[in-house]
C-alpha positions as CSV (number, residue, x, y, z in Angstrom):
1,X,141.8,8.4,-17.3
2,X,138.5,6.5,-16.1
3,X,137.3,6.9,-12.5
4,X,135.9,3.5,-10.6
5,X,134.4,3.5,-7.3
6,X,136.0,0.4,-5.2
7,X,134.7,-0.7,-2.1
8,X,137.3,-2.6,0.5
9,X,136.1,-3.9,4.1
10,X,133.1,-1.5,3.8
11,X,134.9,1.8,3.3
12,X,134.6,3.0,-0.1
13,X,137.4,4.7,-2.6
14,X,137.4,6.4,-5.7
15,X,140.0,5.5,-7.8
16,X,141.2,7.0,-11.4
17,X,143.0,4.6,-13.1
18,X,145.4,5.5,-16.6
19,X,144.1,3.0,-19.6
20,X,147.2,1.7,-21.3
21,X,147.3,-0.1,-24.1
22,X,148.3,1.6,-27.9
23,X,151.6,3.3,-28.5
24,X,150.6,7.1,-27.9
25,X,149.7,5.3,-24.3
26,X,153.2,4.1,-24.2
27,X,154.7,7.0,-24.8
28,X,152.6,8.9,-22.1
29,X,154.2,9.5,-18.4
30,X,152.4,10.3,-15.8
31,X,152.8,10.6,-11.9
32,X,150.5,7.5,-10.0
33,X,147.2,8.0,-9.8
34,X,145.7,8.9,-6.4
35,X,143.6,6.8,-4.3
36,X,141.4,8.8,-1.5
37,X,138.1,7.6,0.3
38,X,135.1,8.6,-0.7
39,X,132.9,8.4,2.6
40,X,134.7,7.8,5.9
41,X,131.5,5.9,7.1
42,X,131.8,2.4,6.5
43,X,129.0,0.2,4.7
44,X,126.1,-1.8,6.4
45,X,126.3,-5.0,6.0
46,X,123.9,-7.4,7.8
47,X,124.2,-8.7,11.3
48,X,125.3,-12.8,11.4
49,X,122.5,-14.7,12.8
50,X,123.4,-15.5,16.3
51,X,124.5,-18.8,17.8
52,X,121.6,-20.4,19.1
53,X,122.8,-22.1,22.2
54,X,121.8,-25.7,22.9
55,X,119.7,-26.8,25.7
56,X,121.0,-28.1,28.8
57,X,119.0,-31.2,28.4
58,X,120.6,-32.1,24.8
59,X,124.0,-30.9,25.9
60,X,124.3,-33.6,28.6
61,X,122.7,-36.5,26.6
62,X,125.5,-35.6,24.1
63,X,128.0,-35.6,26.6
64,X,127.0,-39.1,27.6
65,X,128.8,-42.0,26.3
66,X,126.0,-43.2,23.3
67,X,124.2,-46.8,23.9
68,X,125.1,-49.0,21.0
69,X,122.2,-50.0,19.1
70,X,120.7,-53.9,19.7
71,X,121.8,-56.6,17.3
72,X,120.2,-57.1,13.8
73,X,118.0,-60.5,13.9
74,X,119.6,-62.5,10.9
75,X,116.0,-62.6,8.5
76,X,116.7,-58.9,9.4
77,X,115.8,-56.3,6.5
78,X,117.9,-53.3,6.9
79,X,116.6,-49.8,5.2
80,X,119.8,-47.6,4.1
81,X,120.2,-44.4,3.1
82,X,120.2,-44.0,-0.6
83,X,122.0,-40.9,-0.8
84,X,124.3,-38.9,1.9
85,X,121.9,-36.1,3.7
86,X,120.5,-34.7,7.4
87,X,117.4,-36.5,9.1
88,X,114.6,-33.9,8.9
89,X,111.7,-36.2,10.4
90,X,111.5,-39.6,12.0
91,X,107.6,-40.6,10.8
92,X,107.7,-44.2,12.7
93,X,109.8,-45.6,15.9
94,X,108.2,-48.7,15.8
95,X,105.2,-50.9,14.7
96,X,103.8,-52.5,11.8
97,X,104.8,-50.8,8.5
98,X,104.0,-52.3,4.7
99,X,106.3,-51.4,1.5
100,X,106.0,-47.9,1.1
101,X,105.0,-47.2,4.7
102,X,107.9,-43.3,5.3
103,X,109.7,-44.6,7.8
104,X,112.1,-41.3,7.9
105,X,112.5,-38.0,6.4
106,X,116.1,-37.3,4.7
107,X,117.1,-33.9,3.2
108,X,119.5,-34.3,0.7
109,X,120.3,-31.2,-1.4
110,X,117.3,-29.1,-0.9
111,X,114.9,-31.8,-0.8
112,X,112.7,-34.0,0.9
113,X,113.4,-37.5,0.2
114,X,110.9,-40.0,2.0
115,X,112.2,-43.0,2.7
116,X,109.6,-45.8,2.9
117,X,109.8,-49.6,4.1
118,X,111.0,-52.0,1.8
119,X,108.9,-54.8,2.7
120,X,105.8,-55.6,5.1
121,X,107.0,-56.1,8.4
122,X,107.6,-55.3,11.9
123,X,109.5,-52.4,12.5
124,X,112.0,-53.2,15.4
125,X,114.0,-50.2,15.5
126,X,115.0,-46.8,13.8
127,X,118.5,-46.3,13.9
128,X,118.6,-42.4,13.4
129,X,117.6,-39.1,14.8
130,X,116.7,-35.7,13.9
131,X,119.2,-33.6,13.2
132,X,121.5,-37.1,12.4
133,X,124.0,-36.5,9.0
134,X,124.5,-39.9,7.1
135,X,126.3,-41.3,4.3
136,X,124.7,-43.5,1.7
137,X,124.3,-47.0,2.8
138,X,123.6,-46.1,6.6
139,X,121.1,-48.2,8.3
140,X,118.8,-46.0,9.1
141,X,115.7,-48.8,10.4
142,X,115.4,-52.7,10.5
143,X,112.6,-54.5,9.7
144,X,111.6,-57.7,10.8
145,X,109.6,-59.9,7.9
């Protein structure tokens, strides 16, 4: 007989268990083995972070029914996202930006991707927020040449 200590929902058990496996186990009989707790105190685990609740101010906007974004100019050149991930900074809203200027932040497994202008230009808009999820090919800004 071997003796393991089990532990199920946080309340521990000792358990003796009968090895079977060769023939003089086979032809062994014996009544089932007991089960009883070890410690009627269950285990600690760690508290779950709370909910943190959303301002009031953030709650309404999302609420709101969102603007659509302006039209793309046709000469237009569009930034995408290269790879599906969360926003974790917006470095420019507008102005003038030359290729490699970081436009925005993206977080993609772990990491800190910057994404940078493509090409000198004015930036007319940025089409994402923090805190935004996107897929790869999103427009996430549009530059004007």
């Amino acid at each position: 007989m071997k003796k393991f200590k089990v532990t199920v929902n946080g309340t521990a058990y000792e358990v003796e268990v009968e090895e079977m496996g060769g023939a003089s186990a086979a032809a062994q009989t014996s009544a089932p083995a007991a089960i009883r707790p070890v410690s009627a105190t269950p285990a600690v685990h760690p508290a779950a972070p709370a909910a943190v609740p959303e301002p009031a101010a953030a709650a309404s906007e999302s609420a709101a029914s969102p603007v659509p974004p302006e039209p793309i100019p046709d000469d237009a050149v569009l930034v995408k996202a290269p790879m599906p991930g969360k926003i974790s900074a917006v470095k420019m809203t507008s102005g003038t930006v030359t290729r490699g200027t970081v436009i925005v932040v993206l977080e993609a497994m772990k990491m800190q991707n910057d994404i940078s202008a493509t090409q000198d230009g004015e930036l007319i808009s940025v089409r994402v927020d923090v805190g935004d999820s996107v897929k790869t090919g999103d427009i996430l800004a549009v530059i004007k040449p």
